[in-house]
C-alpha positions as CSV (number, residue, x, y, z in Angstrom):
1,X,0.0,0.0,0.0
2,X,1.2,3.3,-1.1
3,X,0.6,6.6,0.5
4,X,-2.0,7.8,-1.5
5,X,-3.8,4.6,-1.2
6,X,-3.3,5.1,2.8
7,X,-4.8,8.3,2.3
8,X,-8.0,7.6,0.3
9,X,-8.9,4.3,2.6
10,X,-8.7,6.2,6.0
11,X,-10.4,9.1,4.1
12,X,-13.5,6.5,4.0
13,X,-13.5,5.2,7.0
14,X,-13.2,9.1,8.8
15,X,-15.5,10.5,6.4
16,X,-13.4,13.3,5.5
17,X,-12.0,14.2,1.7
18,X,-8.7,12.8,1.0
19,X,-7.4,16.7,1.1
20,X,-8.2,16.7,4.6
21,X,-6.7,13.8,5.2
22,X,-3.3,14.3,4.0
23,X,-3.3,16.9,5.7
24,X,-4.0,15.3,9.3
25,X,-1.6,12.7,8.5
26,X,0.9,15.2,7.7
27,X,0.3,16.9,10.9
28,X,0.5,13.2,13.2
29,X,3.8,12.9,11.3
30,X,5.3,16.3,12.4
31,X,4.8,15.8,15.5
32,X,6.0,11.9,15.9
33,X,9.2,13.3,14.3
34,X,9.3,15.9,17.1
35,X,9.1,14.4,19.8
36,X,11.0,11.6,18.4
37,X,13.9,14.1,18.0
38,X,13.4,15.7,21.6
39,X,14.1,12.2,22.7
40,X,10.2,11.4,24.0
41,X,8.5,8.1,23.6
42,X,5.4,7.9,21.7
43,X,2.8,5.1,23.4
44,X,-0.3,5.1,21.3
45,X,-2.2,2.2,22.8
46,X,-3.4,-1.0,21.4
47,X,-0.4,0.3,18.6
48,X,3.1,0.3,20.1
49,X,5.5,2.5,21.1
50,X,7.7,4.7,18.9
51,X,11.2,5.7,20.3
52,X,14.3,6.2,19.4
53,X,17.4,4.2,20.4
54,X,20.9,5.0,20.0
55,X,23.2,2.8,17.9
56,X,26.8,2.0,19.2
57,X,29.6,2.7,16.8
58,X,31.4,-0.5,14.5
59,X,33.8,-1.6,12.6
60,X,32.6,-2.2,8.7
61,X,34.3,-3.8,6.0
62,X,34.3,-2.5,2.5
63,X,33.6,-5.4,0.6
64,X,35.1,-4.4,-2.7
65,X,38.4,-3.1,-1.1
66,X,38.4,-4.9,2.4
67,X,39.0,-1.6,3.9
68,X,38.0,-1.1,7.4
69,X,36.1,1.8,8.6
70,X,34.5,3.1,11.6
71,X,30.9,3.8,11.3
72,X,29.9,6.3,14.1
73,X,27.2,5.7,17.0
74,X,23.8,7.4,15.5
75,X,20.4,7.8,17.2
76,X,17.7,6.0,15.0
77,X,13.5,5.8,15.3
78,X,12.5,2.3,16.7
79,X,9.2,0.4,16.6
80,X,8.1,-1.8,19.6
81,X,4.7,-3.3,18.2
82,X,2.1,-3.7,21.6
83,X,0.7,-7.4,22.4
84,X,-2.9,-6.8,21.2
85,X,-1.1,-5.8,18.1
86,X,1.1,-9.1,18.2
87,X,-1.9,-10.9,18.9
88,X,-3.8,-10.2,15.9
89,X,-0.8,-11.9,14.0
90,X,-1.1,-15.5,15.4
């Protein structure tokens, strides 16, 4: 599913026009990635939780060369899905 096929299905189910919409999503979006970057969790319930967690720095091989580099640590989103959500998969 693509976003625009996203759009248009919770558009139907919310009753709204697909302009609206986007836009809402847009908005939910701006402010994950906020407080994301301010370091927050984000528990939406019966969901998960969206957080970030920060990587450790590694050694990496180029595999062309066999060069050895060091990849920095890096802070990166994460996804913890929540067990009603795990329970609709079994």
């Amino acid at each position: 599913m693509n976003n625009k096929e996203f759009i248009t299905q919770l558009a139907k189910r919310c009753k709204m026009t697909p302009a609206e919409t986007a836009e809402n999503v847009d908005r939910f979006v701006e402010v994950v990635t906020e407080r994301l970057k301010d370091g927050d969790q984000l528990n939406i319930s019966g969901f998960g939780v969206l957080e970030t967690k920060m990587k450790k720095e590694r050694l990496s091989v180029n595999p062309k060369t066999g060069q050895r580099f060091l990849v920095p640590p890096k802070i990166q989103p994460a996804f913890r899905p929540s067990s009603k959500l795990k329970d609709k998969f079994k």
